[in-house]
N, C-alpha and C positions, 0 to 999 in steps of 0.2 A: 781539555780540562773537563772535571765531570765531578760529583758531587758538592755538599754544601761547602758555603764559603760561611767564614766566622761571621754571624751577624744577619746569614739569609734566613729567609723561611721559606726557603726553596730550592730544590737539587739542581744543581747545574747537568746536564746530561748531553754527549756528543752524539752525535749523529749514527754511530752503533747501537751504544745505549736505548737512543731513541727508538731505532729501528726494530729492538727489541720488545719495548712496549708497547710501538704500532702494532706487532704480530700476536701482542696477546689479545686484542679484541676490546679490553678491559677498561681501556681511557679513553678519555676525549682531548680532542686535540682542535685548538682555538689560535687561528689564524689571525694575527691583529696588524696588519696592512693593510693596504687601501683598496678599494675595490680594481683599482688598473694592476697595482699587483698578482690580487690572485688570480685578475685572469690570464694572465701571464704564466699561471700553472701552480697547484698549490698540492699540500698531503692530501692521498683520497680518506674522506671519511672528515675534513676539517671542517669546521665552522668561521665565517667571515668574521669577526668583530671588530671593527677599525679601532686603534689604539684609542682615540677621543672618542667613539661611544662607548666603550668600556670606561672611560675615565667619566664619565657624566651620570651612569646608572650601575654600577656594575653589580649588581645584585638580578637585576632584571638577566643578563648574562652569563651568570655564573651559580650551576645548577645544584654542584658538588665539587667533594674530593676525584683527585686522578684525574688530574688534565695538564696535556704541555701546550705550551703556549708556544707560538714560534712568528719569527717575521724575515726580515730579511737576512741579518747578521747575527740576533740573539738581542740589539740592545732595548728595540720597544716592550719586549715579548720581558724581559728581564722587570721593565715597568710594569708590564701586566703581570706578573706574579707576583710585586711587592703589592699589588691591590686586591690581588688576591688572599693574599692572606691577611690584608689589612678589614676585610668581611671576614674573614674567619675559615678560610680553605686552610689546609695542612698538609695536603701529599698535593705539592705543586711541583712543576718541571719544567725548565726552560733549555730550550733546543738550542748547547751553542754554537753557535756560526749559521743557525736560522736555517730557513731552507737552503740556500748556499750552501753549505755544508750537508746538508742531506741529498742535494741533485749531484756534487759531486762524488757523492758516494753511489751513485747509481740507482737511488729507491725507489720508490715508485711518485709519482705524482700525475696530475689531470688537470685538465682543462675545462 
């Protein structure tokens, strides 16, 4: 599934898609699982933000437009986008099926 749903203010985008704005360089991409997750292996180039410290400051966190947000499945990362635009982001994206979905696609990630 990939694009907006009636009601988001934010793009749904699969793991192609994804892969696709990882290789333009041009986004940031914000990790919001726990820290035993990502070291469990995460996007290269991501930023750690645990769901609940993003839910507490997220201005402090969130810098600009063009960022995907991703976690494990897509569903905290789907939370972190509706806060995102609840500050005032506009080109948000959420990773669905989370990294799950992107390691079974073969992409790249680290440790």
């Amino acid at each position: 599934m990939a694009g907006f749903e009636a009601g988001e203010p934010f793009e749904r985008v699969d793991a192609e898609r994804a892969k696709g704005l990882f290789d333009t360089h041009a986004i940031g991409w914000i990790d919001v699982r726990e820290p035993g997750e990502w070291e469990q292996g995460h996007i290269p180039g991501a930023t750690l933000v645990p769901l609940n410290r993003l839910l507490l400051s997220p201005r402090q966190h969130l810098a600009g437009d063009d960022v995907v947000f991703y976690c494990a499945q897509g569903v905290r990362s789907a939370v972190a986008c509706e806060v995102a635009a609840a500050v005032g982001l506009t080109r948000i994206y959420n990773l669905e099926g989370g990294i799950n979905s992107w390691t079974a696609q073969g992409y790249p990630i680290e440790w």
